[in-house]
N, C-alpha and C positions, 0 to 999 in steps of 0.2 A: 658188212653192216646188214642188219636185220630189216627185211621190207614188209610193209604192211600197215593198216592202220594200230598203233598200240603199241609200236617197234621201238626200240632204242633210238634207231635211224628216224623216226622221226619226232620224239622225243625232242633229241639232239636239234632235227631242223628249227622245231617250236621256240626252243630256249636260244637260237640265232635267232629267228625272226622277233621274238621277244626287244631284243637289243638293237635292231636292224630290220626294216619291214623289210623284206623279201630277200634278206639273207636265209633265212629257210628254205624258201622254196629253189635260190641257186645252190643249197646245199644238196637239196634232193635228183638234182640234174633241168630242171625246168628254168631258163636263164628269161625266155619270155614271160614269166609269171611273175619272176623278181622282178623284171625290168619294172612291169606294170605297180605291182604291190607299191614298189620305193616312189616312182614316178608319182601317184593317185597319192600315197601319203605325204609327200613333201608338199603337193599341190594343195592339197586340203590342210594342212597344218595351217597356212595365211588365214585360215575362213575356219580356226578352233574344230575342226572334225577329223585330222588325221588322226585320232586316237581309233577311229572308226575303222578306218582299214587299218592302222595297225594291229588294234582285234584280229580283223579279220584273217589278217596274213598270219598270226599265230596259229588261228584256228585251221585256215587251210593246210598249213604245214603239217601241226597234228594231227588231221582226219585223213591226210593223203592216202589213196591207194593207188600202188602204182599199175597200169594195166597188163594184164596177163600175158604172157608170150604166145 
């Protein structure tokens, strides 16, 4: 899979996280960011703002870069 921002690979994460806040970012290898993303969105959904991170967890998915070796 293609890494970078703009990559198929994270394309792909965007359109999980889409359907699943922080299935993108455990698609990317980052299992603590999902945890957090799904955690913050299920909690906020009671109180009408989990749309808010799950924006967010889209966006992060899409702009990821991953760090350089």
């Amino acid at each position: 899979m293609s890494t970078g921002q703009g990559s198929s690979g994270n394309v792909l994460a965007a359109i999980c996280s889409f359907f699943i806040p922080g299935l993108g970012q455990l698609v990317q290898g980052r299992p603590l960011k999902a945890l957090l993303m799904c955690v913050l969105a299920v909690m906020l959904w009671f109180v009408l703002l989990g749309w808010l991170v799950h924006l967010w967890s889209i966006l992060d998915a899409a702009l990821y870069k991953p760090p350089m070796n």
